[in-house]
Backbone bond lengths (Angstrom), bond angles and torsions (degrees), N, CA, C in turn:
res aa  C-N    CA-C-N  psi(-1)  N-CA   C-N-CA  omega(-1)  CA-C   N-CA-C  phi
1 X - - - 1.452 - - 1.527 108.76 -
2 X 1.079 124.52 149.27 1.695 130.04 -161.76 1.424 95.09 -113.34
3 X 1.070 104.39 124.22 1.721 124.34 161.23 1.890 120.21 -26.40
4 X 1.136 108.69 89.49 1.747 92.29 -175.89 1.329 113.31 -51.22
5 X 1.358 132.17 -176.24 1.284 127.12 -163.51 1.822 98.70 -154.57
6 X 1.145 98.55 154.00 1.800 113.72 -152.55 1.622 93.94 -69.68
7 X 1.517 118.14 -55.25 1.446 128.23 158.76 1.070 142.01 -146.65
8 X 1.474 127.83 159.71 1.299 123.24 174.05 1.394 146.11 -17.43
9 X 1.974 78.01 -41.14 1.921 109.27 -165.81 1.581 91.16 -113.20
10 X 1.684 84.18 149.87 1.948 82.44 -172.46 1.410 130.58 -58.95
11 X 1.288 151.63 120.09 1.396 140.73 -172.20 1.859 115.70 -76.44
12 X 0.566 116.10 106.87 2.031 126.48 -168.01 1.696 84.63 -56.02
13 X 1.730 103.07 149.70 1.335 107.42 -169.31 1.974 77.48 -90.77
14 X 1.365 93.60 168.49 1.756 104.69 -168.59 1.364 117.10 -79.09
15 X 1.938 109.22 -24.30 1.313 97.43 168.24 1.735 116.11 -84.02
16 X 1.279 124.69 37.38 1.352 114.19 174.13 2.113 102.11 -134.91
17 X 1.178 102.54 7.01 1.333 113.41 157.77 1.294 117.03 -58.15
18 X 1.518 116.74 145.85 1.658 114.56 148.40 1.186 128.30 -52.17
19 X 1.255 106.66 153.43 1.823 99.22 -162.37 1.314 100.41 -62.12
20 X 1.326 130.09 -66.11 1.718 140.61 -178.25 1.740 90.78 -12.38
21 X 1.535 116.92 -81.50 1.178 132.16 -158.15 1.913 102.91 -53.86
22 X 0.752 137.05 -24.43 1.176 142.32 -123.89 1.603 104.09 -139.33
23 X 1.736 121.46 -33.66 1.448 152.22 152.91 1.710 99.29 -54.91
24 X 1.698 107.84 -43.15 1.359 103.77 -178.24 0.895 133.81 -95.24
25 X 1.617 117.74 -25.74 1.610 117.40 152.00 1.873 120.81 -52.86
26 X 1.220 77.83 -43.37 1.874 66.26 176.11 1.514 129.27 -67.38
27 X 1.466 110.31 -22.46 1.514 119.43 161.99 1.313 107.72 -57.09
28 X 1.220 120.26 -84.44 1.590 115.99 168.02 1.567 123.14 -21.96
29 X 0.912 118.80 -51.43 1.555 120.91 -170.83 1.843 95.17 -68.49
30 X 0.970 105.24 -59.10 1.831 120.55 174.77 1.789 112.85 -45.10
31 X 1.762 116.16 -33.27 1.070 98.04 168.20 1.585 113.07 -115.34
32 X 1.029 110.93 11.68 1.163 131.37 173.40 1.781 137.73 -73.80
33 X 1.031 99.10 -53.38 1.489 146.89 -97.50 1.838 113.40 -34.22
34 X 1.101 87.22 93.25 1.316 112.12 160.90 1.508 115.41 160.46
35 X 1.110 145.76 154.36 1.886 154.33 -141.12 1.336 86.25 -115.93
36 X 1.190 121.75 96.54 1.692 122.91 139.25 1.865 124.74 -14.13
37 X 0.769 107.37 124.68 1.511 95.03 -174.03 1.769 126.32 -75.12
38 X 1.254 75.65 -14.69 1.716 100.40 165.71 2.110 102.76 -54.09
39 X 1.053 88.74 -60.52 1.424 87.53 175.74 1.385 136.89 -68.93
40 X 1.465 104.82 -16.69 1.747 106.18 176.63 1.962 94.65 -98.99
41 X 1.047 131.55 -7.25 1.384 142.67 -150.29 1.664 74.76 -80.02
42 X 1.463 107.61 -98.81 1.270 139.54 165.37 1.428 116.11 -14.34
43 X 1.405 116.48 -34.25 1.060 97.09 -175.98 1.524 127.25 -101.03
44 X 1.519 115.25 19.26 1.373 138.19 123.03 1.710 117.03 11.41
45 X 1.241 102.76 -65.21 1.811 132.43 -141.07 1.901 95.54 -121.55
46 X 1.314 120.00 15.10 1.775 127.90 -165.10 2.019 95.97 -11.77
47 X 1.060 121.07 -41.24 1.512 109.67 -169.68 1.704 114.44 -91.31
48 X 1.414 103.65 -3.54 1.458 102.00 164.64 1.732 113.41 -107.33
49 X 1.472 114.05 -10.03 1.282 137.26 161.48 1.407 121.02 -57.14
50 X 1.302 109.91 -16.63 1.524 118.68 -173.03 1.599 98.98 -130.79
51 X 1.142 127.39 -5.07 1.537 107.53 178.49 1.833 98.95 -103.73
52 X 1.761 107.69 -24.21 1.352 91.51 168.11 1.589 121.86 -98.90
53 X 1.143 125.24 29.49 1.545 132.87 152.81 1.349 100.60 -95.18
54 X 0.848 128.12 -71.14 1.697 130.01 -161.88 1.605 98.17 -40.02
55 X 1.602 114.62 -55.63 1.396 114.39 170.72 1.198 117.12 -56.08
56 X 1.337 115.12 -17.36 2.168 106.27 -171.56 1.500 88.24 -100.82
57 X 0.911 125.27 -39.19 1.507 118.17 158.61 1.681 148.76 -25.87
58 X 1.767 95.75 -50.10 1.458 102.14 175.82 1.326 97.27 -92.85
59 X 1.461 119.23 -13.88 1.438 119.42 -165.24 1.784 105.07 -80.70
60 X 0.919 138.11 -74.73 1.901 174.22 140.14 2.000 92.84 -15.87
61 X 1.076 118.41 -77.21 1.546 116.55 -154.02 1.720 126.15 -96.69
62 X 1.450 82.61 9.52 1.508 107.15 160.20 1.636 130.84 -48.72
63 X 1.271 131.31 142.39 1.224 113.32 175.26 1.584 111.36 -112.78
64 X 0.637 129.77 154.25 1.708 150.81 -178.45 1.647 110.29 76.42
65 X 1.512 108.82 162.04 1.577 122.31 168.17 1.033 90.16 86.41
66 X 1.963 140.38 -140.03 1.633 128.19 163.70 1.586 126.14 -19.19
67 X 1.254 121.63 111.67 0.962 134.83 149.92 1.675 105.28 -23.96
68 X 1.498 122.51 162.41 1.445 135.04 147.49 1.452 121.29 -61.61
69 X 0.847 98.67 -42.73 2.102 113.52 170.70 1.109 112.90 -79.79
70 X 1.741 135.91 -7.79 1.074 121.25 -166.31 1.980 93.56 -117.37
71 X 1.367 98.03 -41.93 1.896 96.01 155.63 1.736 117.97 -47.81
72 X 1.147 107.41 -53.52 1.376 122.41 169.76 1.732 114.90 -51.31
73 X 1.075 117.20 -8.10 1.608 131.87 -167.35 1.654 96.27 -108.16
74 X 1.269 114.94 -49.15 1.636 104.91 -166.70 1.271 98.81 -93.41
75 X 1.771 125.20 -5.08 1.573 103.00 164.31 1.425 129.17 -88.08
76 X 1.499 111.41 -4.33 1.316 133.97 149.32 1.603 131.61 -45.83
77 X 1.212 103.00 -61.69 1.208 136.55 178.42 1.267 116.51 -62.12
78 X 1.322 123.55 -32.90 1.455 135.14 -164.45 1.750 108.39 -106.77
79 X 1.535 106.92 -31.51 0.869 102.13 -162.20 2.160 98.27 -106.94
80 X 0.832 95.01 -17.92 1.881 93.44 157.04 1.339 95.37 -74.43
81 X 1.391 145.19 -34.86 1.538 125.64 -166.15 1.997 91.78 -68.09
82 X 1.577 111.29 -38.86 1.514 100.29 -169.84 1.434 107.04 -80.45
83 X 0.995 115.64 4.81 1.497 118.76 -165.36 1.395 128.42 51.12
84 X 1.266 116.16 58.76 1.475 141.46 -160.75 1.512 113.43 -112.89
85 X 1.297 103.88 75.27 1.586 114.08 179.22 1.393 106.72 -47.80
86 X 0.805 128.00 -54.26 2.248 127.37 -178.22 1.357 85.65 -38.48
87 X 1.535 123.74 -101.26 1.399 141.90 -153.97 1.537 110.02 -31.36
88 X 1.799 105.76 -41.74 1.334 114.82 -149.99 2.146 96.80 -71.64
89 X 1.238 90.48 -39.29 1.529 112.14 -163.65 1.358 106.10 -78.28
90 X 1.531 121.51 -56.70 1.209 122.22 169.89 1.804 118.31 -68.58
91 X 0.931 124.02 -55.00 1.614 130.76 164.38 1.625 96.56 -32.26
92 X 1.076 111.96 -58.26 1.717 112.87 -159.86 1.334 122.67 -44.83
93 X 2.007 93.63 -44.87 1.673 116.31 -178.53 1.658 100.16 -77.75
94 X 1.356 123.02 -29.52 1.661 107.33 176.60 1.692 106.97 -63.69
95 X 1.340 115.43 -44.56 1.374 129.37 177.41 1.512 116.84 -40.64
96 X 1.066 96.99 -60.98 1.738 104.82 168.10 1.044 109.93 -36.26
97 X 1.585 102.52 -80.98 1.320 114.27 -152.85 1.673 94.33 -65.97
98 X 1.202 161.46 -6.46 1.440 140.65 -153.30 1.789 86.86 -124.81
99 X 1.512 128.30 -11.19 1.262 120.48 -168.87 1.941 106.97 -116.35
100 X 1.544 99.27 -3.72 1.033 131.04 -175.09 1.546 108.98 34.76
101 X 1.620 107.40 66.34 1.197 116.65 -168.20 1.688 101.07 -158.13
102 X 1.823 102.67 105.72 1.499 105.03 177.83 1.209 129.82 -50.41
103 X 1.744 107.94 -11.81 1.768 95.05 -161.26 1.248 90.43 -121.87
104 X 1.351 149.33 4.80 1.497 150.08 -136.80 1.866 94.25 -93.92
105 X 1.050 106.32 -59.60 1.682 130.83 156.10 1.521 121.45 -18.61
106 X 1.785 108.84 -41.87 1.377 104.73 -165.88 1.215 97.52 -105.79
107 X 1.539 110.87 -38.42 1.900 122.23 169.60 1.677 104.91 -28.94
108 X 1.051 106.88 -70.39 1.268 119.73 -159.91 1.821 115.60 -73.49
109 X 0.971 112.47 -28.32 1.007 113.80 178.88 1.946 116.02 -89.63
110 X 1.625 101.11 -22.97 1.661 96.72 163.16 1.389 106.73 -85.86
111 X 1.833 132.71 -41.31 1.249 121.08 -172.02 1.673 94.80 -165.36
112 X 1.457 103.95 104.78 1.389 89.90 176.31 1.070 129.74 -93.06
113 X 1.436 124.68 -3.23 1.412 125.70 146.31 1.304 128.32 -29.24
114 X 1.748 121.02 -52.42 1.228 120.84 154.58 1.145 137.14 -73.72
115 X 1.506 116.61 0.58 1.857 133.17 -176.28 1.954 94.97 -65.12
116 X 1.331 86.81 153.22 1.939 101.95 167.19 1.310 110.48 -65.77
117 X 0.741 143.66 63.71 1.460 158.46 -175.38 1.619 124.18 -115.88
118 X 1.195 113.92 132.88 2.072 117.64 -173.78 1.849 91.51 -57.21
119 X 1.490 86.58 -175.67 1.484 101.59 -172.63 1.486 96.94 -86.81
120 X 1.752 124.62 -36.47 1.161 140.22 -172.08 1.718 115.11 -63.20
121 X 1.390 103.40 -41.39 1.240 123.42 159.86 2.230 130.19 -43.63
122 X 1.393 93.14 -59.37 1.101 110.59 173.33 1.670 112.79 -65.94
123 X 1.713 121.32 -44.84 1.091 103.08 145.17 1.156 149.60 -28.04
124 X 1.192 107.24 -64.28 1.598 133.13 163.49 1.524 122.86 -49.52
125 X 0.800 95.04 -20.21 2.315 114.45 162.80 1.523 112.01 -87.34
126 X 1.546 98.63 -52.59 1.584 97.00 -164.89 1.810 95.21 -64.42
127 X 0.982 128.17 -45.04 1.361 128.78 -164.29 1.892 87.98 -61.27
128 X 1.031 118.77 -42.73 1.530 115.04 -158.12 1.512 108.37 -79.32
129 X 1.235 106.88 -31.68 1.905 111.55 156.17 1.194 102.61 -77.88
130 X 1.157 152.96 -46.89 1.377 140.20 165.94 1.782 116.93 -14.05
131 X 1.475 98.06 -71.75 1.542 120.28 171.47 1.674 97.35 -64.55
132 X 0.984 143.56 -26.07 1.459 113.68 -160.19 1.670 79.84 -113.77
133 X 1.240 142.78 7.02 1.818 93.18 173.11 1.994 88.42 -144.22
134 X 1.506 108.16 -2.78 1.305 99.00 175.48 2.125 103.42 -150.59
135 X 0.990 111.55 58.89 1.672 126.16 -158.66 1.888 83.06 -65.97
136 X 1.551 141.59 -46.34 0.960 136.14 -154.48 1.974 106.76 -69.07
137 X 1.140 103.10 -8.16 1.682 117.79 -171.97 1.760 109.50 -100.83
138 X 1.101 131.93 14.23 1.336 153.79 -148.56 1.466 81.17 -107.62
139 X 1.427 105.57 126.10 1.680 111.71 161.02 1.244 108.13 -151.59
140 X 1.900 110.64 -167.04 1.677 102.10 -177.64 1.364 112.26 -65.13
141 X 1.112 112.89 -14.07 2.019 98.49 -163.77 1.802 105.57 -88.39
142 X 1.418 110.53 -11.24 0.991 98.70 159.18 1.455 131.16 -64.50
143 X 1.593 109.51 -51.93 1.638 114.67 162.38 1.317 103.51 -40.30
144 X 1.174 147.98 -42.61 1.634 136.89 -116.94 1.631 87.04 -118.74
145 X 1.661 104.01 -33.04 1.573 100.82 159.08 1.520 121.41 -62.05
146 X 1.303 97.63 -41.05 1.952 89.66 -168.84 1.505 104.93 -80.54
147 X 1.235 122.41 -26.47 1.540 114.27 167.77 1.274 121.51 -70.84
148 X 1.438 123.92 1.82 1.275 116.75 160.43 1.384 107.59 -81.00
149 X 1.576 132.91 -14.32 1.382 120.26 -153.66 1.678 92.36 -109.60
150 X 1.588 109.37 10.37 1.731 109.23 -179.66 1.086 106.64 75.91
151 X 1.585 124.41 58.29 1.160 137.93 -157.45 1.894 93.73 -141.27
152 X 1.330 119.70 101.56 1.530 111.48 -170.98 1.484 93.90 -94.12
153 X 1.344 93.45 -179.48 1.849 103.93 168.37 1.446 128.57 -41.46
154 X 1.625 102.43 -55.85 1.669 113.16 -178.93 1.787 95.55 -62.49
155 X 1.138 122.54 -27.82 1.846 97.60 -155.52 1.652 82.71 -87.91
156 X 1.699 137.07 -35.63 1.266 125.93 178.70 1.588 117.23 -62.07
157 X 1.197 98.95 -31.08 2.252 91.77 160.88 0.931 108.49 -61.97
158 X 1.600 139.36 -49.88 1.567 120.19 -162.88 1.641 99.04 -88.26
159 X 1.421 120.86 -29.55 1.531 94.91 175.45 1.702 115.15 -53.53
160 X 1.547 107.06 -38.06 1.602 107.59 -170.78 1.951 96.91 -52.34
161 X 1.537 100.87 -74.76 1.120 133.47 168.87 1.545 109.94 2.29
162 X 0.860 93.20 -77.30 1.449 123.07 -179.40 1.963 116.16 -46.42
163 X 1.223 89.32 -52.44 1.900 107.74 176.49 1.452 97.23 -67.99
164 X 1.576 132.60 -26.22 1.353 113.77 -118.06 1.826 66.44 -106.14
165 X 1.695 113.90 -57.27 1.401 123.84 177.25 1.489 112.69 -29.58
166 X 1.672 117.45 -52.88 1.285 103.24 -168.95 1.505 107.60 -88.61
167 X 1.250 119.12 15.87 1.423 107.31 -176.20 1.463 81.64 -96.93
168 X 1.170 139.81 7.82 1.674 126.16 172.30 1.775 100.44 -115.37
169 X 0.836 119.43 -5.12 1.406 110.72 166.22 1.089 128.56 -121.04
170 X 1.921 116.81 5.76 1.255 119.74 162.90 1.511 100.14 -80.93
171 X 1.665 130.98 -18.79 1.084 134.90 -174.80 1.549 116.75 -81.56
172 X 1.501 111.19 -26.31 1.032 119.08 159.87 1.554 135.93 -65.50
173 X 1.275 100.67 -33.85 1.660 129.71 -175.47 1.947 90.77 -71.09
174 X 1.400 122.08 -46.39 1.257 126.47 176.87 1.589 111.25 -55.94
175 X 1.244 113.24 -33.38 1.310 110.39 -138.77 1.502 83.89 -86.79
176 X 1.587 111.36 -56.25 1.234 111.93 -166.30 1.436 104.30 -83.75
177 X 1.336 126.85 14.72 1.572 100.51 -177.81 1.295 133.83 82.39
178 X 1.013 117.77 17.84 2.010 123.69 -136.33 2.182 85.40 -89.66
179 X 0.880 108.76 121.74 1.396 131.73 149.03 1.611 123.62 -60.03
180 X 1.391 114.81 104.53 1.275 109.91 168.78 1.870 115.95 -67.82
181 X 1.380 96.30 151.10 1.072 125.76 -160.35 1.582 95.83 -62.19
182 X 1.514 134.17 116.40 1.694 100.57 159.84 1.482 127.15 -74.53
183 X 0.784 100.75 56.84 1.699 101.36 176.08 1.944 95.61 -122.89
184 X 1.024 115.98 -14.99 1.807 123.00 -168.78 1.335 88.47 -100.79
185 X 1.321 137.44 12.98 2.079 112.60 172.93 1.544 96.08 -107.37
186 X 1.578 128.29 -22.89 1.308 106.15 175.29 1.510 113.80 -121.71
187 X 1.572 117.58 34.32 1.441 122.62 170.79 1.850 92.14 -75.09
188 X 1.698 90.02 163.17 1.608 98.28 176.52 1.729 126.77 51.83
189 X 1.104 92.63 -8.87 1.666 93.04 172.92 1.592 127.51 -99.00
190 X 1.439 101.01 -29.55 1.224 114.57 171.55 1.314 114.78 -110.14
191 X 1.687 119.22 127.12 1.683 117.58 142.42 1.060 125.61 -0.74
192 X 1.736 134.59 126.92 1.292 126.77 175.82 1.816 91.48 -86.38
């Protein structure tokens, strides 16, 4: 049986990275331990490698308004609608682990309508499939819905935001083929 491979497109060995890029894989791997493939995938392209972290960055590791688990919820959500095994698999295990809930991950990603999820929550999806499989159907009553659920302006940019990002990197994850990591199918599920 032949070794699967991270992607399509060649992955640069890490000591011939820019330092920036290369400073940051090793953080990751260090708290990690092991490099997401998202990150050696990507980092192919080093100047498109850094404009889409910096963006998953202000977007994802932000503090206040969305929760971490609840960002972690619409990249689930959005990215089973594209059918994006990377996102779906890897997203799932951040999900867990940040919602500290083994099954929250699989709920949501087969039907999150039926996932354990608030009422405020499910809002907060439907608007985010809204944007990811029909964004041209978006009007005021949608806002006027999510501000009933205590949903202000800033948290409805990053829900859009948020759908809008991974609908370009579940497309990416397609394009190149990207292999989830096995180390992301049994994070969050099991007891340390």
């Amino acid at each position: 049986m032949t070794q699967p491979t991270t992607s399509r497109f060649p992955v640069p060995a890490i000591d011939r990275l820019p330092d920036d890029i290369r400073t940051r894989l090793v953080a990751v791997q260090e708290k990690s331990g092991f490099i997401p493939n998202v990150f050696l995938t990507l980092a192919h392209r080093p100047d498109e490698f850094r404009a889409f972290f910096a963006y998953h960055d202000a977007l994802m590791e932000k503090d206040g308004g969305l929760s971490k688990a609840e960002r972690e919820m619409i990249v689930v959500a959005t990215s089973s609608a594209n059918a994006c095994e990377y996102c779906v698999i890897a997203h799932g295990a951040i999900l867990r682990i940040r919602a500290k809930n083994p099954l929250i991950a699989d709920q949501i990603a087969i039907n999150y309508r039926n996932a354990d999820i608030t009422s405020r929550q499910q809002a907060m999806l439907d608007f985010a499939m809204k944007i990811c499989r029909e964004p041209q159907s978006v009007t005021e009553q949608d806002f006027t819905a999510l501000a009933g659920h205590g949903f202000g302006d800033d948290d409805i940019w990053d829900i859009g935001a948020i759908a809008a990002l991974f609908a370009l990197s579940n497309r990416m994850a397609h394009l190149t083929h990207m292999r989830p990591n096995d180390e992301f199918y049994l994070m969050g599920r099991l007891a340390k």
